[in-house]
N, C-alpha and C positions, 0 to 999 in steps of 0.2 A: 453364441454370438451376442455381442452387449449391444444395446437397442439404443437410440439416439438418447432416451431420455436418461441412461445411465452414464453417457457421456454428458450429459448437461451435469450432470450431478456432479462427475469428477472434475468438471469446469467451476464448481462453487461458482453460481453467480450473485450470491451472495456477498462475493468479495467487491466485485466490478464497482458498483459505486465511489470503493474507497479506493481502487486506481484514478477513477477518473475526477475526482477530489482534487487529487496534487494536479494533473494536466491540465484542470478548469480552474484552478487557484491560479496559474501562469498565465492563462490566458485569457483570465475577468482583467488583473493588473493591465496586461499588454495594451488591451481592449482602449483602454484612456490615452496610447500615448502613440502616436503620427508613424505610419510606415506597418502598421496591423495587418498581420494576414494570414485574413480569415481561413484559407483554403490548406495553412498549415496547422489550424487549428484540429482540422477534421482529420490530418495527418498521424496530428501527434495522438490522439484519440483511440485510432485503431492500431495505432501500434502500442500505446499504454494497454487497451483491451490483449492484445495478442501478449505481452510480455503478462502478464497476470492470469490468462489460462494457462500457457508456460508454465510459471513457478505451480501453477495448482495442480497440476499434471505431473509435474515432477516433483512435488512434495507429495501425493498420492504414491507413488513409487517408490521412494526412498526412505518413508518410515513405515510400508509395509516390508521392505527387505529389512529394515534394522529391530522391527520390530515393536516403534512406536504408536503401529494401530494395531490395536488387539480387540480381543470381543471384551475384552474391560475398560474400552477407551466410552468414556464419554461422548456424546456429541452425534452428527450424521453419522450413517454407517459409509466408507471408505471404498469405493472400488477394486481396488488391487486386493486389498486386505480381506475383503468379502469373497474374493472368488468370480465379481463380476465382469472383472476386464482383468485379463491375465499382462503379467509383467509383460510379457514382448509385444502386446497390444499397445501397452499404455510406454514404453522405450519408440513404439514408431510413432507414438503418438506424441509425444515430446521433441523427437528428431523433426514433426512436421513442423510442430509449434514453431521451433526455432528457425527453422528457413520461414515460416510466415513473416514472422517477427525481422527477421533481417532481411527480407525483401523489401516489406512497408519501411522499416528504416532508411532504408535505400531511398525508396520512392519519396520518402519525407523531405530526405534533405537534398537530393538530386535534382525532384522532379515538380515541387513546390516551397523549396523555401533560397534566398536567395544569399548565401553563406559564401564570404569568400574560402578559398580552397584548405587554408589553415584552420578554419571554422569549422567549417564541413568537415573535416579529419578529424578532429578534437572533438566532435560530436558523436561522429563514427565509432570513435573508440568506445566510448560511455556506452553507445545503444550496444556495443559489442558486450561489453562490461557484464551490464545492464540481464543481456541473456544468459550470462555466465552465472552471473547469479541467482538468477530464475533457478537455474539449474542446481548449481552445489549447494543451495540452501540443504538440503538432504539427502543427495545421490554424492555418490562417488563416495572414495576412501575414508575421505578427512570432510566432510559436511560441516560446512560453519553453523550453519542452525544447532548442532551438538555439542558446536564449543562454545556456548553463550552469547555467540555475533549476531544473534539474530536480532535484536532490537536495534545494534548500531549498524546493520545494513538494511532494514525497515525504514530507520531513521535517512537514512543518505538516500537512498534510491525512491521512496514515497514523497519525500519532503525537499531533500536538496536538490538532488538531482533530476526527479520531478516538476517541483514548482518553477524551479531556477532555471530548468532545461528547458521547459516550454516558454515560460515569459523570452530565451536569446532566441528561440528557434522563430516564434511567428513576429517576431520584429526585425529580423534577418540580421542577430549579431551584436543589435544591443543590448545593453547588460545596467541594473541599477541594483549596486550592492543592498540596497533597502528590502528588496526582494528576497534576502536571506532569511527577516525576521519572519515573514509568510511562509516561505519552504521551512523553515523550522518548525511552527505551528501545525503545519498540516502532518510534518513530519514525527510528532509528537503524538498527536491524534491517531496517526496511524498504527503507533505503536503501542497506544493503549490498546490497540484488536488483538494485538500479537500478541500483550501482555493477559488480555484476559483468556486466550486459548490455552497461555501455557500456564494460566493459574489454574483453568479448569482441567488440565491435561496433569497436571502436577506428579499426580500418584503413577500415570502410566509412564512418566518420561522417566522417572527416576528407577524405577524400576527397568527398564529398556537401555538405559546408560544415557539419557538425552539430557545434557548437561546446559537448560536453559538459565535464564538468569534466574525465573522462578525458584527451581530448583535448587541454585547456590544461597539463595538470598532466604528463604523460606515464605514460606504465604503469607505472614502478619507483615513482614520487610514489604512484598510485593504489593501489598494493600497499600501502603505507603509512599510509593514510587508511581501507583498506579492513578495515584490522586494527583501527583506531581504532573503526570503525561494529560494528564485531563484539565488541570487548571490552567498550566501555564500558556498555553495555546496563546488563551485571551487575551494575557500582560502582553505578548508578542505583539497579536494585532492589534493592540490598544497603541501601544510603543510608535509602528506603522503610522496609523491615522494620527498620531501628534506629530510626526516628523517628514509625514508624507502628501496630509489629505484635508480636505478642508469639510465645513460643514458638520449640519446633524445627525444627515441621514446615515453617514458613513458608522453610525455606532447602534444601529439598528441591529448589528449583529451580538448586542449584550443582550438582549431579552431572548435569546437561545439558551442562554447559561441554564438557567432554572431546570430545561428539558437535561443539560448533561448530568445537572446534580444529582436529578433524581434513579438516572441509573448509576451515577456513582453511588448515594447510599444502597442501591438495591445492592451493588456489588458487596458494596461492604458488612448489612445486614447478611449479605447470602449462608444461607443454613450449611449448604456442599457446597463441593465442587459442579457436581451435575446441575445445578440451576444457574452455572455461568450461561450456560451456551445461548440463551437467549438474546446475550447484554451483548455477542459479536456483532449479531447483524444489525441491532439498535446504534452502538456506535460508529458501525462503517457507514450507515446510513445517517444519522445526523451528524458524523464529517462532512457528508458530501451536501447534506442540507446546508451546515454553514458555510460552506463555500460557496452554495450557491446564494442565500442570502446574502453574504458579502461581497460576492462577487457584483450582484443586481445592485447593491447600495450604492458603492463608489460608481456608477454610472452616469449619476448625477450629480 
């Protein structure tokens, strides 16, 4: 029987910060502008939480059936994969995620945010979307995580969908297309995580058939794209605060840079593969640092 803390483990809470990144980037913006509410903040929160043990739960399952966790895999040791939570454990445990996830959905857009009926559908759909993909990233037939989409549904679902979806949700319905260049950034940020798992994962995915961009592009490519996912962040929110934002405090978020550099050189010094795995939780945590700095700057 697998014990609470083997289920924390297949929950990566490691990740969680860089969920709540994108929902706390939509909802610092929000924060400055008339008709804020709060109470969908906390909405959208436990449902970003719930949709991100989801996908952890069902990526745990689906590259132990395909065979991209093996005892040659880099990184934490894998639940399903280890023998600790067996598949039909971790399949009801992803069928609960997913009614958690679309009950809170429910309860977000029903029961605290005030969306006309068009809104509220066109919302529905995305959170529905939203768990679909949690899910196929790696389970089922055809896994887009295996056909290289993993970075442009990282990209949409952390960043666009994310930022953009929480900034219309706790405003009830407004929208400021400026908010794209935010959801892109954070959406970027994200996917440098994703980039550096499947740099560090490199040897096992190839070997497994797991057809990430890493893999098509090769490691010295990915070093190069991974610099791209980490710098441009900044030109984004720079872009933002010229078009958006007034003041000095709002660029309090550049003396961050320095902290991203330095694990980009570590990345790019790195000896293996095996000493990625450190630079995950570094990056998913100062995403969510600078959001939270920036988010606290423009307050004033």
């Amino acid at each position: 029987m697998a014990k609470v803390s083997d289920w924390l483990k297949a929950a990566r809470l490691r990740t969680l910060p860089l969920a709540l990144a994108s929902m706390g980037m939509g909802a610092f913006v929000a924060a400055r502008e008339p008709g804020f509410n709060l109470n969908a903040v906390f909405g959208a929160a436990l449902t970003t939480v719930l949709l991100q043990v989801l996908s952890n739960f069902a990526n745990d399952l689906g590259d132990a059936s395909k065979g991209a966790d093996s005892r040659q895999r880099v990184g934490p040791a894998r639940m399903v994969q280890s023998g600790v939570i067996s598949p039909g454990q971790m399949k009801t445990a992803v069928a609960l995620m997913a009614v958690a996830a679309l009950m809170s959905g429910f309860w977000l857009l029903f029961g605290l945010s005030h969306l006309d009926d068009a809104s509220a559908f066109g919302m529905l759909l995305l959170g529905i979307a939203s768990i679909a993909a949690a899910i196929k990233y790696t389970v089922g037939s055809r896994p887009y995580g295996y056909r290289s989409l993993g970075d442009l549904f990282v990209f949409i679902f952390f960043g666009i969908i994310g930022v953009a979806g929480t900034y219309f949700l706790v405003l009830d319905g407004q929208f400021d297309p400026a908010i794209l260049l935010l959801a892109s950034a954070v959406g970027l940020h994200s996917t440098a995580v994703l980039n550096i798992n499947n740099m560090r994962d490199m040897a096992t995915d190839r070997f497994s058939g797991k057809r990430t961009l890493v893999v098509l592009m090769g490691y010295n490519n990915a070093l190069l794209y991974h610099i791209f996912l980490v710098v441009t962040p900044f030109i984004l929110m720079a872009i933002f605060n010229l078009v958006r934002l007034q003041g000095v405090i709002v660029w309090v978020y550049l003396l961050m840079i320095p902290l991203f550099l330095k694990d980009l050189r570590g990345i790019l010094n790195s000896p293996g593969y095996s000493d990625l795995d450190p630079y995950l939780r570094k990056q998913a945590i100062k995403t969510f640092l600078l959001v939270l700095v920036y988010g606290l700057s423009i307050q004033f």
